[in-house]
DOTI-847185 format. One record per atom (N, C-alpha, C): y, x, z. Coordinates in steps of 0.2 Angstrom, whole numbers, plus 5000, padded with zeros to 4 digits. Layout:
! DOTI-847185
YXZ...
***
This chain:
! DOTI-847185
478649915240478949855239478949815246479549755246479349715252479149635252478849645257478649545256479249525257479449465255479949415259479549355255479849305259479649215260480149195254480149155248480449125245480849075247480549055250480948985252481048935248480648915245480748895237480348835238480248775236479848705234479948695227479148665227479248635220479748595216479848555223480648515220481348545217481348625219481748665215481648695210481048665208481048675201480648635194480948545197480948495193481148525187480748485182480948515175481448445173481948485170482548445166482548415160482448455156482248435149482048495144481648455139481648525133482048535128482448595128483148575122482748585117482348655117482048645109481348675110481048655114480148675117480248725123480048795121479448825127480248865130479848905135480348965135480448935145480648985149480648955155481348945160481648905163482348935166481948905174482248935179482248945186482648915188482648885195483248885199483148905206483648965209483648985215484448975218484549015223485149005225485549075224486149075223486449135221486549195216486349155211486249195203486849205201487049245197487449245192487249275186487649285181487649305174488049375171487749395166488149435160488249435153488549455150488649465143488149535141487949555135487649615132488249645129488449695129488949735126489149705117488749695116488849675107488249595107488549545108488349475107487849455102488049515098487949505090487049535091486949575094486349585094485749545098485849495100485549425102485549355097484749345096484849275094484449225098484749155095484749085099483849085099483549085105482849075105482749005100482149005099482048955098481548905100481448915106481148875112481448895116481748825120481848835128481548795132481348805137480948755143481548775151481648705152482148695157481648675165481848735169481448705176482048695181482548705177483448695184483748725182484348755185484748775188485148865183484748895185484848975188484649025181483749015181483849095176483449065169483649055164483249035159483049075153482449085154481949145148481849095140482049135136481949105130481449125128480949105120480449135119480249195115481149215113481149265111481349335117481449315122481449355128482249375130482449335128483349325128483649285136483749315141483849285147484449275147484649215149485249165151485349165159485949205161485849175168486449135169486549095173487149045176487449085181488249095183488449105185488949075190488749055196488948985199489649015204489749075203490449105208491149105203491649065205492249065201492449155202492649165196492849235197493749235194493849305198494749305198494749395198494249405198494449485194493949525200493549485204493249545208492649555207492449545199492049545194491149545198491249495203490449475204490349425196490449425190490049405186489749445181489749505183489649575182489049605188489349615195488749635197488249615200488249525204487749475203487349485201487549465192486949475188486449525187486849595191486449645190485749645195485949615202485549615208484849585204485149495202484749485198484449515193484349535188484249585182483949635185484049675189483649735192482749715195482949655200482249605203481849605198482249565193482049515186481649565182481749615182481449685179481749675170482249645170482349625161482949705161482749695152483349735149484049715149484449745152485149725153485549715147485349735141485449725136485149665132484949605137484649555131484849505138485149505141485549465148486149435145486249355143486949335142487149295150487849265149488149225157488449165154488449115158488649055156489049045164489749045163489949025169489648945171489648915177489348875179489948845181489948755179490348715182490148715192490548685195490348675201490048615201489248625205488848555205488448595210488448555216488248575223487748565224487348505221486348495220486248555217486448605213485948665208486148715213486748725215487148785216487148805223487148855229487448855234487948885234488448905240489048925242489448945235489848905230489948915223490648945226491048965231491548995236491549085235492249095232492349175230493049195237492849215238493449255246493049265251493149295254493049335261492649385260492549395255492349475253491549455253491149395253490549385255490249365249490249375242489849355237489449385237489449465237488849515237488449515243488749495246488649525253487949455255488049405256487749325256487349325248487549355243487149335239486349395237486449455240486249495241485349465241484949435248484449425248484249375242484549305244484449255238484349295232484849325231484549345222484049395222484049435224483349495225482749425225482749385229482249345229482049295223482649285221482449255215482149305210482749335208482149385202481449415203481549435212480649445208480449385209480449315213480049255213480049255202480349255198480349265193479849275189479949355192479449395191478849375190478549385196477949335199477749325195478149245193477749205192477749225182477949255180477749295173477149315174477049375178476749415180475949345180475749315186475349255186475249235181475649205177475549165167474949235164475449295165474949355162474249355162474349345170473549365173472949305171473349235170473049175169472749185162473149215157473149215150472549265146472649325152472249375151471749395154471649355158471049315162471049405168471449415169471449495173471849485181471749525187471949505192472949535192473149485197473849485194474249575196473749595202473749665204473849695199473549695195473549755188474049745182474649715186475149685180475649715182476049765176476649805180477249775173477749755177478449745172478949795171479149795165479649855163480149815159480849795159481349795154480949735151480849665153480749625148479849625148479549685148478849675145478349655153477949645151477249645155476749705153476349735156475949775154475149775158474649755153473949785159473649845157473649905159473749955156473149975154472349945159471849955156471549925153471949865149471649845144472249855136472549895139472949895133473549815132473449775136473949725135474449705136474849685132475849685134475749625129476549595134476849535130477549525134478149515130478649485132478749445136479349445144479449355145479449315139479649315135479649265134479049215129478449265129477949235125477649195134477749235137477349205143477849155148478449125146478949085149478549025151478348975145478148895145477648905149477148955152476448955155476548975161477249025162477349025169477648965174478148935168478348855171477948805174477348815172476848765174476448775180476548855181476248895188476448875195476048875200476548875207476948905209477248875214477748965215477449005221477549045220477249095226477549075233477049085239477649075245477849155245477749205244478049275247477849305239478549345239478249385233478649465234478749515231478749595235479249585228479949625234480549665231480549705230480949755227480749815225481149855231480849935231481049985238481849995234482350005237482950035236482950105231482350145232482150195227481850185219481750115219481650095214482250045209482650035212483250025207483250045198483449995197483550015187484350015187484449955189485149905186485849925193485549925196485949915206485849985207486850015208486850085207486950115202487150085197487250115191487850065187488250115184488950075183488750025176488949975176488849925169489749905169489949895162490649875160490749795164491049765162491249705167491349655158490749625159490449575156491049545151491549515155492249495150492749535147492449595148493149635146493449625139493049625134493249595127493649555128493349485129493749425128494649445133494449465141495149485143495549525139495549555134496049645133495949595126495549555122495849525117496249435117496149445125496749365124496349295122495649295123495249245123495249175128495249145128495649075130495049055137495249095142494849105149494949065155495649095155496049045161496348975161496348945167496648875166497048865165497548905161498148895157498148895151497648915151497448905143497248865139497048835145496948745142496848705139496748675133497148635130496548575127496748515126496448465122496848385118496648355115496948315111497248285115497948275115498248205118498348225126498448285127498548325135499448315135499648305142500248285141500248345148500948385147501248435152501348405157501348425161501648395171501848455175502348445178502848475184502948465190503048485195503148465201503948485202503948425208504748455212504648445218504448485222504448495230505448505235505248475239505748465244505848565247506348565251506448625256505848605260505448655265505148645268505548605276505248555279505548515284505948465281506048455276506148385273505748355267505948305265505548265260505948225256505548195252506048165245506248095249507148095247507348015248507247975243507447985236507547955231507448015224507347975219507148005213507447965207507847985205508147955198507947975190507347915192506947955184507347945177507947895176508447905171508847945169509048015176509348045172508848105168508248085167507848135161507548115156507148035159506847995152507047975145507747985145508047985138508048045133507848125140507848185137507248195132507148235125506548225121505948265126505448225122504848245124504648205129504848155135505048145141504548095142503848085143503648025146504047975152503948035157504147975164504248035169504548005173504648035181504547995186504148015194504147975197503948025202503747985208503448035215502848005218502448065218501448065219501648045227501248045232500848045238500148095234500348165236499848205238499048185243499448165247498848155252498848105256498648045258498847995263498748005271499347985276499648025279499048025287498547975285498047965290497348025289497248065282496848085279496648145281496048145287495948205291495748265287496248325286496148375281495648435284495248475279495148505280495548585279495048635281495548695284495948725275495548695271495948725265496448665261496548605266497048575263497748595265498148585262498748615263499248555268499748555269500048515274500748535275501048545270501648525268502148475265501948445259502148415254501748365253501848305257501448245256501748205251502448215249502548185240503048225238502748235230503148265226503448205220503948255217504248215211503748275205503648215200503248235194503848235187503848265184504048245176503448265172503248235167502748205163503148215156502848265150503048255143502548295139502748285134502348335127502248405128502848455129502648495131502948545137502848615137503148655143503648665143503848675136504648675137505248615136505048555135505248495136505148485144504748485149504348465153505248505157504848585157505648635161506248625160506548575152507348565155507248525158506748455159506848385162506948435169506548465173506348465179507148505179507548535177508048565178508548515180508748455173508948405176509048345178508348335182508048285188508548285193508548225195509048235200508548175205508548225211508048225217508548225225508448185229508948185234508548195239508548255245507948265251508548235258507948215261508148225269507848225272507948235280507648285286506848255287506248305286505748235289505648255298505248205300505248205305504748235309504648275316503948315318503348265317502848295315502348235313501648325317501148275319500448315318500048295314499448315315498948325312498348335312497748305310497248355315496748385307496348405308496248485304495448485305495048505300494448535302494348625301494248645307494348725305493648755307493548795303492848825301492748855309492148845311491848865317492048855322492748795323493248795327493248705328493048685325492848605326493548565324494048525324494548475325494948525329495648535327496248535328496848515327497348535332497848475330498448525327498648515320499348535319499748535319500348545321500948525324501448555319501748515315502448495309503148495312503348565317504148515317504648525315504948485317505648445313505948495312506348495307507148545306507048615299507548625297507448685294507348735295506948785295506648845297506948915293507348945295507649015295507249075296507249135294507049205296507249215302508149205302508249245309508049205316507849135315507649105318506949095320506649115316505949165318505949205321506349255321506349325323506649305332507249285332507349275338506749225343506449185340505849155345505249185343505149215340504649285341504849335349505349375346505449395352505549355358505449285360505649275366504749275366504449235364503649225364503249295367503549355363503149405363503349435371503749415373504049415381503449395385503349325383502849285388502049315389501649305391500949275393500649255388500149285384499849265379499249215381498849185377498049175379497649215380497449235385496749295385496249305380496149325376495749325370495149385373495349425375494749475378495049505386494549535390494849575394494149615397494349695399493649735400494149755408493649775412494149785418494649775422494949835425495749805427496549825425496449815418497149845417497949845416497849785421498249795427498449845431498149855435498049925440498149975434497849985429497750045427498350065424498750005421499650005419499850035424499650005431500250025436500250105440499550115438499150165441499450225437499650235431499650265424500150325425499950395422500550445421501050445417500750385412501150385407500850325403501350295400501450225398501750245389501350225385501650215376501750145375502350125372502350055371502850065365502350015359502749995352502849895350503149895348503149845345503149855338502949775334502649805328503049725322503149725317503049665314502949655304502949605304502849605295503149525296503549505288503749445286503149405283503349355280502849315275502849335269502149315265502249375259502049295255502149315248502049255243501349295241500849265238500449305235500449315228501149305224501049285217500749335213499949285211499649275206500049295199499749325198500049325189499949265184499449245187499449165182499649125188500049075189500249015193499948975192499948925195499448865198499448805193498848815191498748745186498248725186498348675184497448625183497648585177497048575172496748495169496548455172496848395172496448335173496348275170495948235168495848175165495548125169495748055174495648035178495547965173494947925173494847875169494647805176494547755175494447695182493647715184493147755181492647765183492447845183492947895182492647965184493247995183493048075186493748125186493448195184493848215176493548275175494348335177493848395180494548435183494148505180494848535178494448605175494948645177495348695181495748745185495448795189496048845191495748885193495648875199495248885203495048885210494348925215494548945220494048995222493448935225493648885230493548845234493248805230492948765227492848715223492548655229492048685232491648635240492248605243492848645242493048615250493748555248493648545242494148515240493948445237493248425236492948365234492948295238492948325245493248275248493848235248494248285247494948275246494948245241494748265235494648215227494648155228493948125231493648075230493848025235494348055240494648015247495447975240495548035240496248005238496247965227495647985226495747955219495147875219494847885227494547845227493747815223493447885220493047895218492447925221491847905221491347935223491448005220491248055225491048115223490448145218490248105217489848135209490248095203490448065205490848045198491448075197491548135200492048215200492048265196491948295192491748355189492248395188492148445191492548515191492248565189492548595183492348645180492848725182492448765183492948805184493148865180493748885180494248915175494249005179494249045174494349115176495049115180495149155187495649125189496149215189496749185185497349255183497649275192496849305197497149305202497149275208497049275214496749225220496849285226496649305231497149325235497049285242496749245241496649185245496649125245497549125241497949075237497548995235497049035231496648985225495848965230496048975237495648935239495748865241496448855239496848795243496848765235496548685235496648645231497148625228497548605230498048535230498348545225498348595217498648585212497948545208497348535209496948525208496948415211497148415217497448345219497948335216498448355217499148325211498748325206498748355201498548335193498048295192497748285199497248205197497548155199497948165202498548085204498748075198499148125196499648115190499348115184498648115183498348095177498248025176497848005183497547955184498447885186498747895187499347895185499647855179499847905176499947905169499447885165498747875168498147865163498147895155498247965158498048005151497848075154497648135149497448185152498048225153498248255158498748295160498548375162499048415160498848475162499448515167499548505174499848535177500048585178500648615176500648695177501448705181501248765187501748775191502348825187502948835186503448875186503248925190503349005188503549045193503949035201504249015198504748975205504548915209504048895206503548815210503148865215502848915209502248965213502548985219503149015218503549055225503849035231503948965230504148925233503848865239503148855234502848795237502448825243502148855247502048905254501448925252500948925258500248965258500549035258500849055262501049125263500549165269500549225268500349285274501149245280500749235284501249215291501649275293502049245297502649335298502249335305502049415307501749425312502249475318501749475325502349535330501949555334501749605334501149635340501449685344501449695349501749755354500949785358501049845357500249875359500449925366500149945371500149975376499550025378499750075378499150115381499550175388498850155392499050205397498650245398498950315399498650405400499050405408498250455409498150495418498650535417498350595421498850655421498650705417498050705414497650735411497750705403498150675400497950625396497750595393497150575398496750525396496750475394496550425390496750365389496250315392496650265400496350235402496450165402496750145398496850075398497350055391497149995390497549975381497649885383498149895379498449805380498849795371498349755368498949695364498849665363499549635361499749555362500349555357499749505352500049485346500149405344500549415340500849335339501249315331501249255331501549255325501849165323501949145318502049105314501749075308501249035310501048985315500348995318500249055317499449105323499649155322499349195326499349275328498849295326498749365326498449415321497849455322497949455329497449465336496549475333496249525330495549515332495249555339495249525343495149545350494449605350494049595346493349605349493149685343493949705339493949745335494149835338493949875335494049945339494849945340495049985345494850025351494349975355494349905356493949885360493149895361493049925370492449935369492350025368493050065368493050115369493550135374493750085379494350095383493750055389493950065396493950055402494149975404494849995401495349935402495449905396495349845395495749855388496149755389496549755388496749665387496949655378496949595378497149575370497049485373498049485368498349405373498449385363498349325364498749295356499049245357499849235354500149195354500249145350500649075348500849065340501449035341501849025336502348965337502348905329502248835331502348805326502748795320502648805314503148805311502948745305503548715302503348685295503248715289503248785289502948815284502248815283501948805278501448825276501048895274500548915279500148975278499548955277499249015274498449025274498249095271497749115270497249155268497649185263497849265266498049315262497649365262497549395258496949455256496549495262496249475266495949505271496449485278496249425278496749365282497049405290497449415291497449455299497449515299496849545297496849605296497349645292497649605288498149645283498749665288498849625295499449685298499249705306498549665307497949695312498149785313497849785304497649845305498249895305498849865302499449935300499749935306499549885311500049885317499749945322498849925321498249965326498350065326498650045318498150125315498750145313499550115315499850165316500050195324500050115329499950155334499450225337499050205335498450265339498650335334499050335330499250405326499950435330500250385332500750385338500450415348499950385346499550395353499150465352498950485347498550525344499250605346499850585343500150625344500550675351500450595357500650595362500350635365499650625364499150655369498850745365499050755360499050815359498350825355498250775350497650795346497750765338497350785335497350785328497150705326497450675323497350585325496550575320496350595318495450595316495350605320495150655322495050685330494850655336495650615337495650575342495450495342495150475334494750425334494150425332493850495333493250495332493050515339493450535343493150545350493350465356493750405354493550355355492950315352492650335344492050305343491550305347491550375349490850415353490750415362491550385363491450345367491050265366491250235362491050175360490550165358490150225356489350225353488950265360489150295363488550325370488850285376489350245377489350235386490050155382489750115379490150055374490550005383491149975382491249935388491349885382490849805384490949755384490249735378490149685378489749675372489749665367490449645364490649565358490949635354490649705355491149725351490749735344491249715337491249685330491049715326491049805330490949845323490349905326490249945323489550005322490050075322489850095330490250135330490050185325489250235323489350245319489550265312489550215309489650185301490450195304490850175307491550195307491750255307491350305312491350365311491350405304490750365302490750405296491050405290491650355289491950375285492450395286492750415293493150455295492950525293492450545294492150605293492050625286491950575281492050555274492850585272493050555273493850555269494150625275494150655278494150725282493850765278493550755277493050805271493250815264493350745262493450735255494350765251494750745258495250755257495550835260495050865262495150955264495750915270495750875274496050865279496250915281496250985285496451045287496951075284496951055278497551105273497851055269498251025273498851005267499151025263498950995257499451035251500051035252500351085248500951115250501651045249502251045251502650995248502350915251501950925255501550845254501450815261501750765264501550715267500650685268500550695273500050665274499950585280499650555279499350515286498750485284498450455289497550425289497850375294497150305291496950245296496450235294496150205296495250175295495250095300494850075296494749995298494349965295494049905300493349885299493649795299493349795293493549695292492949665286492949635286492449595281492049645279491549655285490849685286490849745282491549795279491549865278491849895282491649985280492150035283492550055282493450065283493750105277493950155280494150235279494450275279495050285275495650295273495850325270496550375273496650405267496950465268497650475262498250445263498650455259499250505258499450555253499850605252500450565248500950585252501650565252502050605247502650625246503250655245503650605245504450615246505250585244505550615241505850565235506050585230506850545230507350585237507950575239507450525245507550475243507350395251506850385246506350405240506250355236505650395238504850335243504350365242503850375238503450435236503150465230502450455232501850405230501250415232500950455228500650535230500450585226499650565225499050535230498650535230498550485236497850455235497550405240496950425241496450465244495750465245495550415251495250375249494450335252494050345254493650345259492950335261492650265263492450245259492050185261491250165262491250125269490450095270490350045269490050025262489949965261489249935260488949985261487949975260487849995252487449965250487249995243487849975238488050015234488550005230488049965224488449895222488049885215488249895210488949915210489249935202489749975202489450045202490150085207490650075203490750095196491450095191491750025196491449965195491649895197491849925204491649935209491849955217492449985218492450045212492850085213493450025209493650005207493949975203494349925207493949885209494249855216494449875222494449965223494449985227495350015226495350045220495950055219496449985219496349915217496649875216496949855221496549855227496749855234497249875237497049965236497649995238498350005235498449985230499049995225499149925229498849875227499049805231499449815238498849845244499349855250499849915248499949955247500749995245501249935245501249905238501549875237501849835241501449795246501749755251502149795258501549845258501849895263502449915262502749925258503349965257503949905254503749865249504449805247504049735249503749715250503149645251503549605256504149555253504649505259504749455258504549405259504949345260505349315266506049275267506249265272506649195270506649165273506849085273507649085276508049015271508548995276508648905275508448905278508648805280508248775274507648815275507048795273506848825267507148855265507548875257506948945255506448975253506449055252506849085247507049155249507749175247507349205242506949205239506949235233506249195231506249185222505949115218505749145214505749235211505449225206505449335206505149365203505049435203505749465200506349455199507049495199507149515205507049435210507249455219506449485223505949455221505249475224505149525223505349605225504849665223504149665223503749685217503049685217503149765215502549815216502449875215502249895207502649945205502749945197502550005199502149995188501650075187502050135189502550125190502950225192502750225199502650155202502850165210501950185212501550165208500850155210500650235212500150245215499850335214499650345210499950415210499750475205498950485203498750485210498050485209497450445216497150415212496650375216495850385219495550425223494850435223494650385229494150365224493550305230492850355233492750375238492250385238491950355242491050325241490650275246490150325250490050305257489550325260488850305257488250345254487750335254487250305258486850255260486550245263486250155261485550135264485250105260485450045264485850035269486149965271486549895265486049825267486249795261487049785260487049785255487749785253488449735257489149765258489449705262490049695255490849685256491149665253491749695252492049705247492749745244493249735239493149655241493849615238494449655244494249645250494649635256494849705258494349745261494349795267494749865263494849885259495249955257496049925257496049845258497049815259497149845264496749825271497249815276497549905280497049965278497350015284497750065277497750045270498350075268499150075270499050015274499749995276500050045282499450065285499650105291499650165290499150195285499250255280499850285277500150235277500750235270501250265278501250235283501950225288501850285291501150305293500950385296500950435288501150445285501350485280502050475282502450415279503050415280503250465284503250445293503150495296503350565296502750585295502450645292503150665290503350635284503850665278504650645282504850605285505350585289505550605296505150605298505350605306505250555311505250525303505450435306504850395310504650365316504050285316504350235311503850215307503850145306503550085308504150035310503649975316503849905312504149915306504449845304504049845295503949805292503849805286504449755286504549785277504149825273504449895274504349935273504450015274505150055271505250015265505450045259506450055262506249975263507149985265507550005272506850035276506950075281506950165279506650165275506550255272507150315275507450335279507750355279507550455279507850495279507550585279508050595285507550625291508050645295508150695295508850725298508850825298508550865296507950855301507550895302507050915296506950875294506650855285506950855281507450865280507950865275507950935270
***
């Protein structure tokens, strides 16, 4: 075992109250919760003793843990608990979960995205369960007058083995509450695991597959009144609103127009900044609510360039820039191209490659792009609100719950504890649902109307309203000697409204020369947080290049990227470089293996890309066929380094999610604008990837090794996209530089 430091004070573990006597609850940071497989086989302690927040032992030895991470399907309320549970030394079958509302004095980071739940939550919980521990283990020694050394825990019990003596937590819960906390108490070795490492179901699966009233659409209570939004094209905003062409319609409370946000109101990076007033309609129910908002009559005009200034994570105060006019695709496209012309900002630069451009036997140059993608969710954007003159209760889905309370309590004018948001299982996030602001409308419009309202978006609100993946354009260079060596790399990436750019990512630090320029242009569209933010065309643009340069230079494209690692690991240029050469290596050598790489099956298209983002490794290896222009994904194998797996079935599960996700995008995933307009509102025009289009077959495989665990919401999205183009490829004749892929698919001659 090993020591670590608690970090813990008495004060975290003020006692709350006694619901019904003894029994103990904990508070640490970063716990979560599960369900037992059959509920039925637990009963209600009948002693509880409250010391906070987190882990609460009843006296019949029934643990409760609080689950303080909004969850949207990447089932940390499942393997949280286990990290927990495993410390804890309890039986995983006597473990319930209590989703936790957001409440920032019990909880830390209660934020689900960047792939960092396991990853940050990792220590804190290992330390709370055994701190837990502990202090049962102490109650023991006290009670049995024996030293604490000779007290070993199993599934719930205590044991002193030479005196014959065992007792459950929970006979010893109320005596441990009263003990101190330890400053250091000993984790268990990695080789000692029960729980972590071994697949456990996903705690809600019942309730999801039977329709249990989960998400914030499901919502419902006495006297709740339906709500609507009507948003403007982007670049204009509402002139007027005539709310009697609907108030006579049945069901119709009112119509009218919110102020979103007031126009002085310094946002932060998850406020949005589009739509500073909407039109509302307000009635009985959804379907009364949808014919009004059909025949609302709403009249827009131009708004005018406006800025902004911004708080951005690790970036302090910046300023936004909103300008004027309606915004187009091809209007994009053309000021992309002129930008991608230009001189970018210098983001990195190792030597002189310059010279070594000019110097060069030979010169590769691609350009690259992807459009703007919707994220649509499968459940769309709602929230409960009940806003009364003295408090505001909110219950929806949302990953971000922290970053949105200031925003509450600026615009409803409420002290921030007098806020209570509860968080709702969310049908899907993506990034999306880190961004409040359906959570701000439906407290305007409660508070409003002074009743409780339940805001819910149309599929066409969802697709419409922005937070999109920005459209991006990289052109990449690399220059070979005479000998084919690769002496020098340059790109320079850019986008609408940032660029895509992670400077300090491989090849960087395995080149001589290397530059990386980012450009942006401003737009009035609204972007944010798409699935592995950046990295989603980072990577398709990187790891289809180097399979091109792989080609040029006459070697096997694994090959050719493990012999830049090993550059990168013995004789590295630069310092800031991001990734482990290593651990990238090895899952190349992973998915090479796994996938019989040398022998392609017969009939079958192949390509690979590997890429390193939200502190994982991914390899993967996709097998293609065309079925006439229509591509066939026969198989996908993965190699992933993510550190210790805590719930494979769960890893693997979100592992495959990912990549059916990136297919999808890679191949149909479009949106395109005109005079502000997006051209498609709803999934007849939006291609999403259907079960016939998904892979035939899916393998996860994890490297072993005892590195704490990182995150896999994110890292198996971004290099399928590059996988999918270098198979294409393979099966075509064709490069792919443009997403989405599908409606470029052509079979040349030669492949025919």
């Amino acid at each position: 075992m090993t020591q670590v430091k608690t970090t813990i004070n008495r004060r975290s573990f003020i006692k709350a109250s006694a619901l019904a006597g003894g029994g103990l609850m904990l508070s640490f940071s970063w716990l979560a919760g599960c369900k037992p497989k059959d509920e039925a086989l637990l009963t209600v302690p009948e002693e509880w003793f409250e010391f906070n927040s987190y882990i609460k032992i009843g006296n019949n030895g029934v643990v409760t843990l609080m689950s303080p991470n909004p969850e949207f399907g990447s089932n940390v309320k499942t393997s949280m608990p286990m990290i927990l549970a495993d410390e804890l030394d309890v039986d995983w079958k006597n473990v319930i979960v209590q989703q936790a509302d957001f409440y920032p004095e019990r909880y830390d980071r209660q934020f689900t995205g960047g792939s960092q739940g396991i990853r940050q939550g990792w220590k804190p919980l290992r330390t709370a369960g055994a701190t837990a521990r502990q202090m049962l283990i102490d109650a023991s020694a006290k009670q049995w007058n024996v030293p604490a050394k000779e007290i070993t825990t199993e599934a719930g019990m205590l044991h002193h083995k030479s005196s014959g003596k065992k007792a459950g937590y929970g006979e010893m819960a109320s005596l441990a509450a009263t003990l101190p906390i330890p400053a250091e108490v000993a984790v268990k070795d990695v080789g000692d695991f029960k729980i972590i490492g071994t697949s456990r179901k996903n705690v809600e699966g019942k309730n999801i597959v039977t329709g249990k009233p989960l998400f914030g659409i499901d919502h419902k209570v006495e006297g709740m009144l339906i709500a609507m939004i009507v948003h403007p094209p982007f670049g204009m905003m509402i002139k007027s609103l005539d709310a009697s062409s609907v108030k006579s319609m049945p069901g119709i409370k009112d119509a009218f127009t919110i102020k979103t946000l007031t126009e002085d109101y310094e946002r932060n990076g998850f406020d949005t900044t589009s739509f500073l007033e909407l039109g509302v309609i307000v009635g009985n129910t959804t379907w009364e609510v949808m014919n009004a908002k059909k025949a609302l009559k709403v009249k827009f005009e131009l708004m005018p360039e406006y800025s902004m200034t911004m708080q951005q994570f690790g970036r302090g105060k910046v300023t936004a820039i909103m300008p004027k006019g309606l915004e187009s695709t091809e209007g994009h496209r053309t000021e992309m191209a002129k930008a991608s012309k230009r001189k970018g900002d210098i983001l990195r630069k190792d030597g002189n490659p310059e010279a070594a451009f000019k110097n060069a036997a030979k010169v590769l140059e691609r350009t690259y792009s992807a459009p703007h993608l919707a994220h649509n969710t499968m459940e769309p954007a709602n929230c409960f609100a009940n806003v009364t003159a003295d408090k505001a209760e909110i219950y929806g889905p949302i990953q971000a719950p922290g970053f949105i309370t200031d925003t509450l309590a600026a615009r409803l004018g409420l002290p921030k504890e007098k806020i209570h948001i509860r968080l709702a299982r969310m049908g899907g996030g993506f990034g999306v649902r880190a961004y409040g602001h359906h959570l701000v409308e439906a407290a305007v419009i409660s508070q409003q109307v002074k009743a409780p309202v339940k805001l819910i978006y149309t599929r066409e609100d969802d697709m419409t309203y922005g937070i999109y993946r920005p459209a991006y354009t990289a052109t990449y260079r690399a220059a070979l000697d005479k000998d084919n060596n690769l002496i020098a790399f340059h790109v320079k990436g850019g986008g609408i409204p940032e660029h895509p750019i992670h400077a300090n990512r491989f090849p960087a630090g395995a080149v001589d020369n290397y530059l990386a320029e980012g450009w942006a242009i401003p737009s009035n569209i609204t972007i944010g947080a798409f699935r592995a933010p950046r990295s989603n065309f980072n990577a398709a643009a990187e790891q289809s290049f180097l399979d091109e340069l792989a080609e040029l230079v006459g070697k096997d494209p694994i090959d050719f990227r493990l012999e830049l690692l090993e550059r990168a690991k013995n004789n590295p240029v630069g310092k800031d470089n991001d990734y482990d050469p290593d651990r990238y290596a090895g899952v190349l050598k992973l998915v090479k293996e796994k996938s019989n790489w040398s022998q392609t099956p017969a009939n079958v298209s192949r390509g690979v890309a590997a890429y390193f983002c939200h502190n994982t490794y991914v390899a993967e290896v996709v097998d293609l066929k065309l079925a006439g222009n229509n591509p066939v994904i026969e198989n996908v194998i993965a190699a992933v380094d993510c550190g210790i797996v805590v719930n494979p079935d769960a890893a693997k599960n979100m592992g495959e999610g990912g990549i059916i996700d990136g297919i999808g995008n890679a191949l149909f995933g479009e949106l395109t604008f005109k005079d502000g307009v997006p051209d498609k509102n709803n999934f007849h025009q939006y291609k999403m990837i259907r079960q016939k289009e998904s892979p035939k077959k899916i393998e996860v495989h994890f490297v072993k090794n005892e590195e704490d665990p990182t995150g896999l919401g994110e890292p198996l999205f971004p290099p399928v996209f590059a996988a999918v183009a270098n198979a294409l490829y393979q099966a075509t004749g064709k490069r792919y530089y443009d997403q989405p892929f599908a409606k470029h698919v052509e079979m040349s001659p030669s492949r025919m």
